[in-house]
C-alpha positions in Angstrom: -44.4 15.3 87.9 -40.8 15.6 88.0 -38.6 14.0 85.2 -34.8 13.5 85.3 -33.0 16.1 83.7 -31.6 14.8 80.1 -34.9 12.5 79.8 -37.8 12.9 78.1 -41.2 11.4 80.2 -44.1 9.7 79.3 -46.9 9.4 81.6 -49.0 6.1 82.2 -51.8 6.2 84.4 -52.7 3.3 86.5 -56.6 3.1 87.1 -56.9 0.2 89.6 -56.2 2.6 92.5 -58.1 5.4 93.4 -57.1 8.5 92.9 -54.7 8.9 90.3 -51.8 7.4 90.5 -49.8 8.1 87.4 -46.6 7.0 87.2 -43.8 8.4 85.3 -41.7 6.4 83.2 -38.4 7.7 82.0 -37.0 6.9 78.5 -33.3 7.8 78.2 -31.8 9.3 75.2 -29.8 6.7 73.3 -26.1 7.2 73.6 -24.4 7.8 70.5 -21.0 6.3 69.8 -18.6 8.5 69.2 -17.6 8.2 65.7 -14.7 5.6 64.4 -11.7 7.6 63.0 -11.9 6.9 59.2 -8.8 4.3 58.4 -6.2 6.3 56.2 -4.9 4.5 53.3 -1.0 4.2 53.4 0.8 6.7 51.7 2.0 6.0 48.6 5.6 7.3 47.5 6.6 8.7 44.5 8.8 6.1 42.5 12.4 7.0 42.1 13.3 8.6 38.6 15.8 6.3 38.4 18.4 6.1 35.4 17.1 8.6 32.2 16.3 7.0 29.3 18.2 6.7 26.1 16.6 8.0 22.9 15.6 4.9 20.8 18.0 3.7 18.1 17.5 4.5 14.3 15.8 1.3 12.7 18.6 -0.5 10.4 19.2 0.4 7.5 17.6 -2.3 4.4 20.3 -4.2 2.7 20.4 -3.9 -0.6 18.5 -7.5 -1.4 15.7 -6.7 1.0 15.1 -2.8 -0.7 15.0 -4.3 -3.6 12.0 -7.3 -2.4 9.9 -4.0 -0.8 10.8 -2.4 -4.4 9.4 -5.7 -6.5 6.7 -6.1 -3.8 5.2 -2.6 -4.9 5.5 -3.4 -8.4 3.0 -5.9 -7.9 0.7 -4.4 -5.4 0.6 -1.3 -7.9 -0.2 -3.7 -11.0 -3.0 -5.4 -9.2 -4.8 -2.4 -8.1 -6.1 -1.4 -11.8 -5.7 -5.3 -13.6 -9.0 -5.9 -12.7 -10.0 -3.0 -15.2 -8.9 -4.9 -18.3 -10.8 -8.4 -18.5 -10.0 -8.5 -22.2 -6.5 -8.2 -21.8 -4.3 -11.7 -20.8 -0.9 -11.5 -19.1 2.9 -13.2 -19.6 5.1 -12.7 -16.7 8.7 -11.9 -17.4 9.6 -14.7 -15.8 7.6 -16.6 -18.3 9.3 -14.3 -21.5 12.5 -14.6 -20.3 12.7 -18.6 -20.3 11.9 -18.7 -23.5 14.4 -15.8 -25.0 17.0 -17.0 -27.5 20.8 -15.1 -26.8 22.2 -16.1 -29.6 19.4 -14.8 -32.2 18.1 -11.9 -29.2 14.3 -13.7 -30.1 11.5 -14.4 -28.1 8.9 -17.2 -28.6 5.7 -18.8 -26.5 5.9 -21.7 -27.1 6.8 -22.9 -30.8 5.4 -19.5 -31.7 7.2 -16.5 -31.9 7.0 -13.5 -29.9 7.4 -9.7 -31.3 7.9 -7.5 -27.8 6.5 -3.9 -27.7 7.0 -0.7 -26.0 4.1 1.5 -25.8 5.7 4.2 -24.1 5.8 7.8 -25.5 9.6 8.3 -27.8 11.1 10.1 -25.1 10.7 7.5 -22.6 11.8 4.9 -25.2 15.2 7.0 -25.8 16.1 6.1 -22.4 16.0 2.4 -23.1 14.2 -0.5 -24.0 13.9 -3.9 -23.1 16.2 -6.1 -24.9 15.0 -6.6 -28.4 12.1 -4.3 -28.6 10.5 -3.1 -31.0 8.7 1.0 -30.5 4.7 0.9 -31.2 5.6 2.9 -34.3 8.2 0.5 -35.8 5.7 -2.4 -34.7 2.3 -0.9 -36.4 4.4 -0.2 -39.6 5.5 -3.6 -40.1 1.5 -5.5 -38.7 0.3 -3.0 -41.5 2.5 -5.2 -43.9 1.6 -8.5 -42.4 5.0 -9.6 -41.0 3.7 -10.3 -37.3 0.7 -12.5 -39.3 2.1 -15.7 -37.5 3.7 -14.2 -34.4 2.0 -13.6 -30.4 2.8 -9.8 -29.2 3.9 -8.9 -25.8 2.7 -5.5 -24.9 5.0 -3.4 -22.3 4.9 0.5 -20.6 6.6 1.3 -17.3 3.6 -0.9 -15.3 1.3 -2.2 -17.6 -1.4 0.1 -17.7 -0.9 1.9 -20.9 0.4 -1.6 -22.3 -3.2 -3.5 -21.0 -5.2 -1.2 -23.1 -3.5 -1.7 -26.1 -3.2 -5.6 -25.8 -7.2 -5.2 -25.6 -7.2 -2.3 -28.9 -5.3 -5.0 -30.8 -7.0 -8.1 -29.5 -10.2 -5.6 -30.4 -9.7 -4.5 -33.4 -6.9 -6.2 -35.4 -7.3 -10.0 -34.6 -3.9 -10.0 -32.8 -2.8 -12.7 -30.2 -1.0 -10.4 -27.7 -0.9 -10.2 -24.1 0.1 -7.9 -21.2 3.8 -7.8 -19.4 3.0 -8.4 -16.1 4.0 -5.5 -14.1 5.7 -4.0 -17.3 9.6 -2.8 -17.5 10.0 -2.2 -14.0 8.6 -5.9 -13.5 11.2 -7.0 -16.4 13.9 -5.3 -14.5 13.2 -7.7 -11.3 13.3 -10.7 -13.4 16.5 -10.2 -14.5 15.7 -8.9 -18.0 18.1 -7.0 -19.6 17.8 -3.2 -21.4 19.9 -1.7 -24.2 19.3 1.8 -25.9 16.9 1.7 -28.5 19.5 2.8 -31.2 22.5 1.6 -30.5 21.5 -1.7 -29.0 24.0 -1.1 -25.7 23.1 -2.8 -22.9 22.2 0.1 -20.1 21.0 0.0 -16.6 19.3 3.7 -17.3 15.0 3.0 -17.1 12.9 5.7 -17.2 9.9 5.9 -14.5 7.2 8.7 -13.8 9.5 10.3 -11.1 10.9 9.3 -7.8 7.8 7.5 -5.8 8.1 4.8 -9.0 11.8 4.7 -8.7 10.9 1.0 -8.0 13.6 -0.8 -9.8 16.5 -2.7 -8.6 19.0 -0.7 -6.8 21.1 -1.3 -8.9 19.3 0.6 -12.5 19.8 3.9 -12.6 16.2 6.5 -12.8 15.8 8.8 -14.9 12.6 11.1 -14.9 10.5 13.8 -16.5 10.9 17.1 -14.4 7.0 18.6 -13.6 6.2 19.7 -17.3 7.2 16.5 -18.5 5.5 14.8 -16.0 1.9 16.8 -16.7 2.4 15.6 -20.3 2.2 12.1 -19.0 -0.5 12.2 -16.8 -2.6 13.8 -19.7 -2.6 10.4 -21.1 -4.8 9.0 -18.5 -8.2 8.8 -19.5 -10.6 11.3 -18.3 -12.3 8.7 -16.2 -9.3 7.8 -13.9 -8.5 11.4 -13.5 -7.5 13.0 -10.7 -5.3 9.5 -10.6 -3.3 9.4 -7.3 -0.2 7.7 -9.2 0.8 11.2 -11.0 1.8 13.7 -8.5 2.8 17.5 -9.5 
């Protein structure tokens, strides 16, 4: 039996006749299509470089008013962090002293009662200045010793009002006393629009000292003054053990 070349045969035999008779049936190879030339995508150019760019501009400069909000702003945000750690220990704003300070006598009062304001800071931070009629804690426990504050409230003040929170709550404590907590201390008082004088001579002064130059935080327009490092170590060594090593005091 003879097939087409290119074919492969099958062979069916037909029995009806005799004799075989077988008949050879032919199945083609299926034709393949020739493959479809794969679609290109378009080319895609290169953007132009174009013009260069210019290096971005310096951000402004603060004015003087707003330096001095970011300043104020701190103040607070420092003061709130560690409040929380003295329950016992009730706050007066300067704000709140101030409206209630006599010029012409240089006295405070709450109130009908009258107010005897103290600086708890170490002597050398005091010779720099105080705040307008201020008495040092020395001068002030002399003088409770005697009984003269008997009828008065005491406003407590350090550079923040950390040291100055502790000691409203030593004398609250321990001696009876009806004193409070500046608000954000000195550098709070400077904001407000408190004045300061030298503790001596009573001269007014814009000179405040503060623990170096990441609390320079009052207005631009006081003057800083600071403890170089050994100064500085003495200071932090009056945090208590428990708050140590206290981010605030940098070497």
């Amino acid at each position: 039996f003879g097939t087409s070349p290119g074919a492969v045969g099958s062979l069916t035999c037909t029995l009806s006749r005799p004799g075989p008779a077988c008949v050879a049936r032919a199945h083609s190879r299926p034709r393949l299509a020739p493959p479809r030339p794969r679609a290109r995508s378009p080319r895609r150019r290169a953007p132009s470089p174009g013009p260069a760019l210019a290096a971005p501009a310096d951000p402004p400069a603060m004015s003087a008013s707003e330096e001095d909000a970011r300043r104020a702003a701190e103040v607070s945000r420092l003061f709130l962090e560690f409040a929380p750690k003295f329950p016992d220990a009730p706050e007066i704003t300067a704000e709140a002293l101030l409206r209630d300070f006599s010029a012409r006598d240089g006295a405070y009062a709450r109130g009908s009662k009258p107010v005897v304001v103290v600086d708890v800071r170490t002597d050398a931070e005091t010779r720099v200045s105080v705040i307008r009629g201020a008495m040092t804690k020395r001068a002030f426990e002399e003088r409770l010793d005697a009984g003269d504050f008997a009828a008065h409230a005491v406003v407590a003040y350090c550079t923040i009002g950390y040291r100055s929170a502790q000691y409203v709550e030593k004398l609250r404590k321990d001696r009876n006393v009806d004193a409070y907590n500046l608000r954000g201390s000195v550098l709070a008082w400077t904001h407000a629009g408190g004045e300061l004088e030298t503790p001596e001579e009573k001269r007014a002064t814009t000179r405040v000292h503060v623990f170096g130059k990441d609390w320079d935080l009052a207005p631009s327009a006081f003057d800083a003054v600071y403890f170089q490092a050994p100064a500085l170590s003495y200071v932090a060594g009056l945090v208590p053990d428990a708050l140590k090593p206290w981010r605030w005091f940098k070497k």
